[in-house]
C-alpha positions in Angstrom: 54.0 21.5 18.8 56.3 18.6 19.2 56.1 14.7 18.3 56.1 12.6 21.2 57.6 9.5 20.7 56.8 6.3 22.4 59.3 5.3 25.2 60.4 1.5 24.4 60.3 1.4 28.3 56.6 1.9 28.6 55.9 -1.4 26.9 52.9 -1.7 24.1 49.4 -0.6 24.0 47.2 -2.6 25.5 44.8 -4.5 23.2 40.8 -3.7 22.5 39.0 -6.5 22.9 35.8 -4.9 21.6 34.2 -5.3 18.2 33.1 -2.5 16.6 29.2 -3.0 15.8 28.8 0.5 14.5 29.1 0.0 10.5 27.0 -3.1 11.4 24.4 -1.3 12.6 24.2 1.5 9.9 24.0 -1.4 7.3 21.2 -2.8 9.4 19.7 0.3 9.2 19.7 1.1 5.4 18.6 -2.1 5.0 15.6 -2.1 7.1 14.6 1.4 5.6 15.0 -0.6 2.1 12.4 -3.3 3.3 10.2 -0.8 5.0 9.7 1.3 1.4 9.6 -1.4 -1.0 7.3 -3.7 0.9 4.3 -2.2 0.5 4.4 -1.4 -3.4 4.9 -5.6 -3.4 1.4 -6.2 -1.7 -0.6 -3.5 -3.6 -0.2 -4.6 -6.6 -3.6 -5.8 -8.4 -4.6 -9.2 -8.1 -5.5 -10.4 -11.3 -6.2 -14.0 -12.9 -4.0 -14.3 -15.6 -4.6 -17.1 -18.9 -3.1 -20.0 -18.7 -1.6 -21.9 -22.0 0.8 -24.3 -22.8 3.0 -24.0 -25.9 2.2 -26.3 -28.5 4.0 -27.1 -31.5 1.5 -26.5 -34.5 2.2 -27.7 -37.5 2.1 -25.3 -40.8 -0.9 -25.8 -42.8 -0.7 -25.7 -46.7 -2.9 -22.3 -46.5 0.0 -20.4 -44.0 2.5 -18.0 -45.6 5.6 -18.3 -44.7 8.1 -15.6 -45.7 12.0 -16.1 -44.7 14.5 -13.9 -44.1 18.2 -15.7 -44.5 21.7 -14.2 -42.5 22.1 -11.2 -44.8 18.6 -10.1 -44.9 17.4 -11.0 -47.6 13.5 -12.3 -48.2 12.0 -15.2 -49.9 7.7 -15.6 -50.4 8.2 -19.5 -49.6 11.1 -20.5 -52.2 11.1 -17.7 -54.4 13.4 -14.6 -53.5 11.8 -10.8 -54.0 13.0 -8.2 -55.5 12.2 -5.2 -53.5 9.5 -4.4 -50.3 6.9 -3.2 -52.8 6.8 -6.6 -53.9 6.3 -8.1 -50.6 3.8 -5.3 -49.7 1.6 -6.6 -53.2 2.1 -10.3 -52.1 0.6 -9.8 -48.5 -2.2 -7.6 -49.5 -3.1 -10.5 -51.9 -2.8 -12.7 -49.0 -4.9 -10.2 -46.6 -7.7 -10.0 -49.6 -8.1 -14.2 -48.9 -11.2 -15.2 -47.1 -10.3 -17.2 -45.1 -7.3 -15.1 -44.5 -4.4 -17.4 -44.3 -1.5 -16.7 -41.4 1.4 -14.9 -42.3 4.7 -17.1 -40.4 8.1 -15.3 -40.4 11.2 -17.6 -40.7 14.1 -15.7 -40.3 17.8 -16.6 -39.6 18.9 -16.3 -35.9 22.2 -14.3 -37.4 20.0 -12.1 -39.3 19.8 -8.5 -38.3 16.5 -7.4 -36.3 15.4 -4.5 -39.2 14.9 -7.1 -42.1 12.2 -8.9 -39.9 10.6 -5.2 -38.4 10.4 -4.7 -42.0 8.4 -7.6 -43.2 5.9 -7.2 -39.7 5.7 -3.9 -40.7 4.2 -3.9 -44.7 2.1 -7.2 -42.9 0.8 -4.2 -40.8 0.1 -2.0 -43.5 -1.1 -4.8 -45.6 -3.7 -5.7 -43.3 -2.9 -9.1 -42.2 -4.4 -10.1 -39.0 -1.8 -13.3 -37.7 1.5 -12.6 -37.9 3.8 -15.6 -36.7 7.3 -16.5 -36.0 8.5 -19.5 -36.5 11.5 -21.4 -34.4 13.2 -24.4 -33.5 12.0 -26.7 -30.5 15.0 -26.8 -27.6 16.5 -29.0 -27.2 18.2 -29.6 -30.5 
């Protein structure tokens, strides 16, 4: 097999004037299979009416609870700091014994550390309080 070499002579190709549709097409086509399966999960989902609420700023009542958890973890019953969780756990089964039972609010730090706070919903759990809520700043702030 031998190279053959263009002759200078011969002059250049000529050009193609012509667009090439076919990676168009194949994108065209993917696409339209994308529609064709994912339509139909879209319009059968289940038509339901859901609840519509506003959020309202309510104001603590003297009766809430409201535990905080500062930037290093640590918890405070209102003011006062606790020791350990089986001092917490004691507190809010107090609080769960109170007729009428009084809301439980968690403050917590927006630098503290997610476990801290699963720890005080968790003894709320096993305390047996029945509102659990967080408290936060309005935005805008």
């Amino acid at each position: 097999m031998a190279i053959r070499y263009r002759d200078p002579a011969e002059g250049e190709d000529p050009l193609i004037a012509q667009i090439n549709t076919t990676p168009l097409v194949d994108v065209m086509l993917v696409l339209l299979i994308i529609f064709l399966i994912t339509i139909p999960v879209v319009n059968s989902s289940i038509a339901v009416s859901l609840p519509r609420e506003q959020n309202r700023q309510v104001d603590a009542q003297q009766e809430n609870v409201i535990i905080t958890i500062d930037a290093q973890g640590a918890t405070y019953w209102f003011d006062t700091p606790l020791p350990d969780r089986l001092a917490l756990v004691e507190l809010l089964r107090k609080t769960a014994a109170m007729q009428p039972q009084p809301e439980v609010h968690i403050r917590s730090d927006a630098r503290a550390d997610y476990a801290p706070v699963g720890r005080v919903v968790l003894a709320a759990q096993q305390a047996g309080v029945a509102r659990i809520g967080f408290l936060t700043e309005p935005t805008g702030r």
